[in-house]
C-alpha positions in Angstrom: 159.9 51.5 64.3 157.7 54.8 62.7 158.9 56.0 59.4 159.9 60.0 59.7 159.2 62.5 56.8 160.2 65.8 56.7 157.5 68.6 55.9 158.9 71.9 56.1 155.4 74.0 55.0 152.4 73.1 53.1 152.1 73.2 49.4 150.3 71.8 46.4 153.8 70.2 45.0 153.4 68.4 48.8 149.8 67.8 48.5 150.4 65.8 45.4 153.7 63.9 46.6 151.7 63.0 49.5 148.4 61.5 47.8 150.9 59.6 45.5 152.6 57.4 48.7 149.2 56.6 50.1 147.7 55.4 46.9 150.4 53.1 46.0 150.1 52.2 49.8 146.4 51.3 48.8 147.0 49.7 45.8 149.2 46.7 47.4 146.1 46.7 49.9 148.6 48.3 52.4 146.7 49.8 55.4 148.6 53.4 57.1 148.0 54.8 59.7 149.7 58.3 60.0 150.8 61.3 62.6 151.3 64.7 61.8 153.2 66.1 64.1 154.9 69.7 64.6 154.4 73.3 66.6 150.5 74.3 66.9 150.3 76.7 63.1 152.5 74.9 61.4 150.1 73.5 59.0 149.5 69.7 60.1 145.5 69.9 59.5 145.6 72.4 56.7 147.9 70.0 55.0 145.5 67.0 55.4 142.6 69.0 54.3 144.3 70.2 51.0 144.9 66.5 50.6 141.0 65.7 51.0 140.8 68.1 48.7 142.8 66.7 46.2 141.6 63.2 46.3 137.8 64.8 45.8 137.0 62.7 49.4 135.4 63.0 52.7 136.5 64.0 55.9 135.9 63.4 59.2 137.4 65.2 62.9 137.1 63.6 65.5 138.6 66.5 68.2 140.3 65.4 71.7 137.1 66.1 73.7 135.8 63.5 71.9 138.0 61.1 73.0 137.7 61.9 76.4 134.2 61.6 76.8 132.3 59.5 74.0 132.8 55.9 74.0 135.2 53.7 71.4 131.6 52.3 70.0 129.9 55.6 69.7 132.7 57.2 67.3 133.0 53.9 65.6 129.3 53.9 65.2 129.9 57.8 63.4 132.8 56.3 61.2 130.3 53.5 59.5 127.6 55.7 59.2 129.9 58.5 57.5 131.9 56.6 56.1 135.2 59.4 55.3 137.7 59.0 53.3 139.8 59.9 56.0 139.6 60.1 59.9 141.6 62.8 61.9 141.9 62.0 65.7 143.0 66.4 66.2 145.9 67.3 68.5 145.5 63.5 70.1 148.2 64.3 72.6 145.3 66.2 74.6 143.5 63.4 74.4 144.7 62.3 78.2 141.9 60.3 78.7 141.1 58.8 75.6 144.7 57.8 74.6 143.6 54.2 75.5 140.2 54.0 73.4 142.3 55.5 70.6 145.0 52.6 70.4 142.1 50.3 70.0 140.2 52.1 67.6 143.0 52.9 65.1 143.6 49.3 65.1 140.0 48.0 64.9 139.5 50.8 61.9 142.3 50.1 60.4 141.4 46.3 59.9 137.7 47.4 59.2 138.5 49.7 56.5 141.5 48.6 54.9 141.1 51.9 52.2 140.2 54.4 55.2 143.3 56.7 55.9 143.3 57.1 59.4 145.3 60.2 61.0 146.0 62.3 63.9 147.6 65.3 64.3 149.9 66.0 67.8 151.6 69.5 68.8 153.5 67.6 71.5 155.2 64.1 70.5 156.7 63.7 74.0 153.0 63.8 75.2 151.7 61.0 73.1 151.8 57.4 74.7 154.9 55.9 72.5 153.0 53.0 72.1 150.6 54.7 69.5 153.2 55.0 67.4 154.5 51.6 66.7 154.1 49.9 63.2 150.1 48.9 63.5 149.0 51.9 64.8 150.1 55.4 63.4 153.2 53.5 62.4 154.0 56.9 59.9 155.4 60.1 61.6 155.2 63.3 59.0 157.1 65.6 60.9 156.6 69.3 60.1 159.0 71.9 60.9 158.7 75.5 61.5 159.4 77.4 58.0 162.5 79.1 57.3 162.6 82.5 55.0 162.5 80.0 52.1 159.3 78.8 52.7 157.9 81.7 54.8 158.7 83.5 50.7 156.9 80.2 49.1 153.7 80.5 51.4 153.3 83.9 51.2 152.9 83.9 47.5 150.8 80.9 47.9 148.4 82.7 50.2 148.6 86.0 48.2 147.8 84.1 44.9 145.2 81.9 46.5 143.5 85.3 48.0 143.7 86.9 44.6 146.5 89.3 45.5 149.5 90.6 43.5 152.8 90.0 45.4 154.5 92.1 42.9 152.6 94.7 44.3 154.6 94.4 47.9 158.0 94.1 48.8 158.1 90.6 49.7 161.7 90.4 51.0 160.9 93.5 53.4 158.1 91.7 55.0 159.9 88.3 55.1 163.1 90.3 57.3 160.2 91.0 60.0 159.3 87.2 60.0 161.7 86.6 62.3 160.5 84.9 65.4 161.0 81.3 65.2 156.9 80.8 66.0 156.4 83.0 63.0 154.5 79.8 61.5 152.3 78.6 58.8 149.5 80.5 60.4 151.0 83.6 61.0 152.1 83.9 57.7 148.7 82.9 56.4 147.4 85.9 58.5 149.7 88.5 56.9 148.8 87.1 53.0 144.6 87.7 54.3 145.8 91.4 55.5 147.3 92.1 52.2 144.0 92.0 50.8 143.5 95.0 52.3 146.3 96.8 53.6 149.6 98.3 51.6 153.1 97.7 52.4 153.3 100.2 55.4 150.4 98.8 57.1 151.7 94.9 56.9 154.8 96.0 58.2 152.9 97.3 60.9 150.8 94.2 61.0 153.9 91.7 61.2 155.7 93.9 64.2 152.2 93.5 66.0 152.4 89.7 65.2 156.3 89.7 66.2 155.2 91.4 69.7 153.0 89.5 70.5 155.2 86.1 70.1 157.7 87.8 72.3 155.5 88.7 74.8 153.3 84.9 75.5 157.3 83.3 75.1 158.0 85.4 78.2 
């Protein structure tokens, strides 16, 4: 059966934590293949590439539309030539017609390159084949979970310190009792740490009602 790991949001304590499993994984020449899943903007792909960045490595996207129309060959052919440190098959459970190629190809890269970390990322679990995820395949669910206020609080002053913004300069726990859509994910609250850059507290109150609107409105 798939191992499950909770993710609530993306940070560098994660990063690290994360990078630590799959090199003792690689040490004991221990090949892992591993799904991200979760709600689209949760963080799933940002995650992975904070992790390439991490490990200093080389990454490589191979999106849905590839699997549906190029061959299990061709993007093995892309993978030796590139060689990545890690593969990411993106959102694979749109990937309708290429579910198939993909079984095969995990596997066949997996035994290839032993050291390669092969990924995929999926919005939808119930709309991935089950059989991708037995032990052999991506035998290693990280599931991430929409943030609560906890970690809506932790990313924002991860964003606003990343974008060179003081969050003592905004009432944080104003903006954060606006957050309150449950889709108010990783990405949204990305969005609202790049508009503090340039707006003040009025105006990202205004931005996060906009945002909070907007949810309501597409969940109608």
């Amino acid at each position: 059966s798939s191992q499950y790991d909770s993710v609530p949001y993306v940070g560098i304590h994660d990063t690290h934590e994360f990078a630590e499993r799959v090199r003792k994984y690689k040490d004991r020449g221990i090949s892992r293949a591993i799904l991200l899943d979760g709600p689209p903007g949760s963080g799933k792909s940002t995650f992975l590439r904070a992790y390439v960045r991490h490990i200093g490595g080389h990454l490589m996207v191979v999106p849905p539309d590839f699997l549906n129309s190029m061959g299990r060959a061709e993007i093995s052919n892309f993978v030796t030539a590139l060689r990545p440190d890690v593969i990411l098959f993106d959102d694979l459970d749109r990937a309708a017609d290429g579910l198939v190629p993909a079984m095969d190809l995990i596997e066949n890269l997996r035994r290839k390159y032993p050291q390669m970390l092969i990924s995929s990322t999926c919005n939808q679990i119930a709309d991935t084949n089950a059989a991708l995820l037995r032990p052999g395949r991506l035998g290693v669910r990280v599931k991430f979970l929409a943030p609560n206020d906890d970690d809506k609080l932790a990313l924002l002053k991860l964003y606003m310190s990343e974008y060179g913004v003081d969050d003592s300069e905004f009432d944080l726990p104003a903006l954060l009792a606006d957050m309150k859509h449950a889709n108010f994910t990783h990405d949204y609250v990305r969005f609202v740490a790049e508009e503090a850059i340039v707006q003040n507290q009025a105006e990202l109150l205004e931005t996060i009602k906009n945002a909070q609107e907007f949810l309501e409105m597409i969940e109608d």
